[in-house]
N, C-alpha and C positions, 0 to 999 in steps of 0.2 A: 504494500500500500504506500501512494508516497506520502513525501511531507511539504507541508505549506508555511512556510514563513509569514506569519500575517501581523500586523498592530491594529489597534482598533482602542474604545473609548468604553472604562467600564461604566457602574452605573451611577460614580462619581463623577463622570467626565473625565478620569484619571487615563491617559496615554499607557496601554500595556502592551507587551510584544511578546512572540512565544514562536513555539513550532507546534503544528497539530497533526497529527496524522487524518486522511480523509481520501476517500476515493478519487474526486476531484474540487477543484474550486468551490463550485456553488455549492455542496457538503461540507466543505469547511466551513464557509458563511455558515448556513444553519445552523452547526455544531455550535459556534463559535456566539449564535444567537442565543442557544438553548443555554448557555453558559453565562447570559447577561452581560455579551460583550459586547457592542455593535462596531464591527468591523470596518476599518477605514482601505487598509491596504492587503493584498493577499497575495503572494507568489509562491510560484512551485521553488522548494529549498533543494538547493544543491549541497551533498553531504559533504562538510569540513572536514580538511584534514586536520588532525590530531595537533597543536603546537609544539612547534621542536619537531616534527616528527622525521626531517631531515637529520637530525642529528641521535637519534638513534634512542630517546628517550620513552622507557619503558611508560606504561599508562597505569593508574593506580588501582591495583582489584579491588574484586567490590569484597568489603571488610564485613563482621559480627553487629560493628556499630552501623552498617548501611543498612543491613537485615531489621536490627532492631526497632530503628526508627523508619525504617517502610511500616513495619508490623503498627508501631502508634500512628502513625496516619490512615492509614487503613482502616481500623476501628473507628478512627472517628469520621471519616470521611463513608463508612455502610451506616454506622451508629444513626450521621445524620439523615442517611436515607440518600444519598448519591451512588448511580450506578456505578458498576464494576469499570464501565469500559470510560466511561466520565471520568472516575476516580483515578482509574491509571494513565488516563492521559494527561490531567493535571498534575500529577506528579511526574510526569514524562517531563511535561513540559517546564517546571520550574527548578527539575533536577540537577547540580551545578556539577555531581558527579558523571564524567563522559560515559565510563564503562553501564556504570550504573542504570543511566540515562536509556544504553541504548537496550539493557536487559529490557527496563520499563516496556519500550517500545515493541520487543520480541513478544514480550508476555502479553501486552494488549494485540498485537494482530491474531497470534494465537486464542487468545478468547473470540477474536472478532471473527476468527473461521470454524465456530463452534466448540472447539473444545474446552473440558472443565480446567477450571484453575489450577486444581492440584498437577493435570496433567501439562498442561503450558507451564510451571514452574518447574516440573521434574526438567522437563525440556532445556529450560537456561541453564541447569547445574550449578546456581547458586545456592539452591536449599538443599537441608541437610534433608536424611531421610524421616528425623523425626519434624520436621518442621512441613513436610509433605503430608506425612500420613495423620499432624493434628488440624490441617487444611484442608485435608477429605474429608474428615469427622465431622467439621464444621460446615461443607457442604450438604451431607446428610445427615445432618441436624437441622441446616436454618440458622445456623447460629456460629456465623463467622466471626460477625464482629466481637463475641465476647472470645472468641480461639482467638485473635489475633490479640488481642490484651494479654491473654493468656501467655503467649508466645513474647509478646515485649518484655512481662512481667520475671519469666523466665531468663531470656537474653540476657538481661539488666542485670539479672541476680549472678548470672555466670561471669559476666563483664567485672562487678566489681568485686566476685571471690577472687578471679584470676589479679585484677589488681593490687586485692592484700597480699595474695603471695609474692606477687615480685618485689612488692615493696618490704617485705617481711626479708627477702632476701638479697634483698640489694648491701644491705653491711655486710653482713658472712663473705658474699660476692668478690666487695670491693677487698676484701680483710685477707681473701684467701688469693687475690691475684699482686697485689702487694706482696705479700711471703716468696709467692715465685718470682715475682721480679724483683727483690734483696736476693734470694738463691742463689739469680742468674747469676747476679754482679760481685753475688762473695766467690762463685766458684771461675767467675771469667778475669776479675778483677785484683780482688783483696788475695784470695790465697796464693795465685802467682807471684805477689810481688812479698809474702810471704818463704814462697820456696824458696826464691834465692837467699833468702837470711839463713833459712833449716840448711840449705849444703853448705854453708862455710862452717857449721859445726864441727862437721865427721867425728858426729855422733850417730848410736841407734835412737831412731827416732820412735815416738810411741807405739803403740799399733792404732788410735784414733787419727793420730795425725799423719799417718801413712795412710789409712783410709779416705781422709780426708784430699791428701796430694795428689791420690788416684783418681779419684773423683773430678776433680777441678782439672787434671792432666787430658782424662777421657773430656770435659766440655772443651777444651781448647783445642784438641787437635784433633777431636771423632766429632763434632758437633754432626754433621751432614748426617752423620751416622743416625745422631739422639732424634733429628728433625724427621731421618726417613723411620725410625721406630714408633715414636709419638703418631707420625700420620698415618701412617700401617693401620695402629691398634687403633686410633678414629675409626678408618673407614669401614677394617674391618669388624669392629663392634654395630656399626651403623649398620652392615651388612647383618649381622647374625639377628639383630632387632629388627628389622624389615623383612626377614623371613616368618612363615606362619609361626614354625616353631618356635622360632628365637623370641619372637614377640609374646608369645606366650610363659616362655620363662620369663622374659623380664617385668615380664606385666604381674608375675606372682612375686618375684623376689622382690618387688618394689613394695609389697606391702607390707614385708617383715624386713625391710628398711629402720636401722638406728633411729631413734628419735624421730624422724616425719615419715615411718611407714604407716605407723597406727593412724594420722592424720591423713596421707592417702588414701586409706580404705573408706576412714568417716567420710572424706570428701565422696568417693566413688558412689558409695553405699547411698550416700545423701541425692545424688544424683540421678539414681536410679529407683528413686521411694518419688521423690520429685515427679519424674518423668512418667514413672507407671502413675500416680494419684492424675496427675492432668487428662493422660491418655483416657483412663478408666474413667473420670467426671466427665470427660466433652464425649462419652458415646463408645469407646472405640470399644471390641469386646476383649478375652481377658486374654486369652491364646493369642491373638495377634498383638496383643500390646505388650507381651513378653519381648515379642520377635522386635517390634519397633525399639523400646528400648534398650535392647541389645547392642544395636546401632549406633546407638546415641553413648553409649557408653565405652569413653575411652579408658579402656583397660580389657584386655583380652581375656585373662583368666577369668573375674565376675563376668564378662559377657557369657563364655563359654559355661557357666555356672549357670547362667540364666537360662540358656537355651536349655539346658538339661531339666532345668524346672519347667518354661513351656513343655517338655518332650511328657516327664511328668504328670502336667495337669490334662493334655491332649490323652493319657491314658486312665483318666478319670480320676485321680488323686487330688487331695486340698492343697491348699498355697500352702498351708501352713507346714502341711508333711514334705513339699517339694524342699520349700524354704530349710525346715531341718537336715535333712541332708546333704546342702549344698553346701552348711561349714562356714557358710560367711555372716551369720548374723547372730547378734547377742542372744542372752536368753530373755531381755525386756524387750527387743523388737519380736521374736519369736511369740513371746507372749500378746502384743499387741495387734497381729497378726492375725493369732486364733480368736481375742473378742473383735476383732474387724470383720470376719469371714462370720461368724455366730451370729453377730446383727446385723451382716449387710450392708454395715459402712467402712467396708477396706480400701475403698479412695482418701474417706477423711484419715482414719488412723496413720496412710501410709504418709498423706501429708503432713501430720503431727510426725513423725518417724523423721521426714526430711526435715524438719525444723529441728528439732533436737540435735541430728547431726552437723547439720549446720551452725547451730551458736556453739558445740562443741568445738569445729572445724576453726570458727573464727576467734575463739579464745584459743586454741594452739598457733592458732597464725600468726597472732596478735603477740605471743610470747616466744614463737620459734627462734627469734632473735636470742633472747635470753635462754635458751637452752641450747644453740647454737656457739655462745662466745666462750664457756668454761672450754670447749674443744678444741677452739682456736687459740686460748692461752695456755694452752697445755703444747701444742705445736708450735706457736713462737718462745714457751721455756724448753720446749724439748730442743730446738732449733739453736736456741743462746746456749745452752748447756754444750752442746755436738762440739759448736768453733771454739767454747773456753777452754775443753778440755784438749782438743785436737789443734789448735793455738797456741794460747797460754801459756799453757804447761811446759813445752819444750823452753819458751821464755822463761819463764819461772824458775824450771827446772836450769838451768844455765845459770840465771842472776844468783840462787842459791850456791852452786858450785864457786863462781867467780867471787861471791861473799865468804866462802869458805878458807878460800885460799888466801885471801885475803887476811 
């Protein structure tokens, strides 16, 4: 369908200008009427290139924060009662993100040659899979506009968890790239000019402080060596965790992780009590909304845990019996589980479930720092203790002799 660059006078008299899509001219006018804009100028729009686009400048993908904030304008632009194909063309048209922009546009022609929503979004491959299938629910319900609140409400909450952890980790971070780059400089720098004071001794040198010369000896003249080891072990760890199996081990070891594995599982767990209460309130049935939040759930091992509870419930067993054998949940959510399933509100309980782990999640966040720095002061005394004794000492050890003789 093409596009029309048009201006026109809203119902302020106010000069606005946009792009609409339209089969021709005098359907733009119309649209453009229906919209309470009386149109001054209208031409067919020639597609712009991209700025910079000579110079090789990548375009910006559409982000969590674009998703999220389509989802609140959407609610409110059905809320008030404006059509699908109205609603996505105004936001088409005031969209200042490119990429963004031109999904808009994909997704309304696609409505516009009949297909359902759910199925023109799967299409751009912007949305995830649970964000699809609580978009169908909300088709076969009627009741999009409160799925798509549903869906910002969620977004938002994921946006500012991920927030606290970077920011929870941003000292540890800085604290721990600091330490390697003093390492560099004591083993590239300090202990070289160190050695040559230790060989005019011809003395035996300690065993830490020959450790130590060894050490600094291999950065100085194998470095290429340490650089192609280091990137080895990168890639190929990256490699064994991007395999089915590899991801699967790592997605278990990570939860019996020192200090923030307990906190990854509360997060996982919380996300998955989350996901199933939504799916399960806006309609979805119980079997498929295992499989959907499956999806949604980044960590392999509880995925593969979940699937085995769908397999479970599809052979007629309770949640609750599934849930106990799967090993991942407390005996207070196990418990909360069997009176959700008794009275038939296991969407509210689970969403009680996800809130608990959640202000759990955000009280370990909130303190991960401080359970993080006693480790890191233990590795910069371990670190000062290594050069005093593997330093020092041979000084030490000398100044005493030479005070001896003395």
């Amino acid at each position: 369908m093409p596009s029309y660059a048009y201006k026109g006078r809203d119902a302020q008299a106010l000069l606005v200008q946009g792009v609409i899509d339209a089969p021709d001219s005098p359907a733009a006018a119309d649209l453009l009427i229906s919209r309470g804009i009386t149109p001054v100028d209208i031409a067919e729009d020639a597609p712009a290139a991209p700025l910079f686009a000579g110079f090789g400048v990548r375009r910006k993908p559409i982000t969590t924060e674009d998703i999220m904030f389509f989802s609140r304008q959407m609610h409110t632009l059905i809320k008030a009662g404006v059509p699908m194909l109205q609603a996505l063309g105004g936001l088409r048209d005031s969209a200042t993100h490119l990429a963004f922009g031109e999904m808009l546009g994909q997704l309304r022609e696609s409505l516009d040659s009949g297909r359902e929503l759910s199925i023109a979004m799967k299409d751009t491959g912007a949305f995830s899979p649970f964000y699809l299938s609580m978009v169908r629910v909300g088709e076969m319900t009627g009741r999009l506009d409160v799925i798509f609140l549903t869906l910002f409400d969620h977004l938002n909450f994921e946006k500012e968890m991920r927030a606290k952890i970077k920011a929870a980790l941003r000292y540890p971070m800085f604290v721990v790239i600091a330490l390697s780059g003093a390492l560099l400089v004591i083993n590239w720098l300090v202990i070289p000019s160190f050695a040559k004071v230790f060989k005019s001794f011809n003395a035996q040198l300690p065993l830490m402080t020959r450790i130590l010369l060894g050490v600094s000896d291999f950065f100085v003249n194998y470095w290429y060596v340490l650089i192609a080891v280091v990137l080895g072990v990168i890639f190929g760890v990256r490699a064994f965790v991007a395999s089915p199996g590899g991801r699967l081990l790592w997605d278990r070891w990570k939860l019996s992780l020192p200090i923030v594995g307990d906190t990854v599982r509360k997060a996982t767990l919380a996300r998955f009590a989350r996901s199933f209460a939504l799916s399960f309130k806006s309609g979805l049935p119980v079997i498929p909304t295992f499989g959907v939040v499956a999806d949604v759930i980044d960590n392999a091992y509880i995925a593969a845990k979940l699937v085995q509870m769908r397999i479970g419930v599809e052979r007629g067993e309770s949640i609750l019996r599934t849930a106990a054998s799967a090993r991942i949940f407390t005996p207070v959510v196990l418990q909360m589980i069997a009176v959700g399933e008794e009275s038939g509100s296991i969407d509210d309980l689970l969403m009680e479930i996800a809130e608990m782990y959640e202000r759990e999640v955000e009280y370990e966040i909130d303190n991960l720092s401080a359970r993080i720095e006693p480790i890191l002061v233990v590795c910069l005394g371990a670190m000062v203790l290594v050069l005093a004794l593997g330093i020092f000492m041979p000084i030490w050890d000398l100044s005493s002799a030479m005070s001896g003789r003395r």
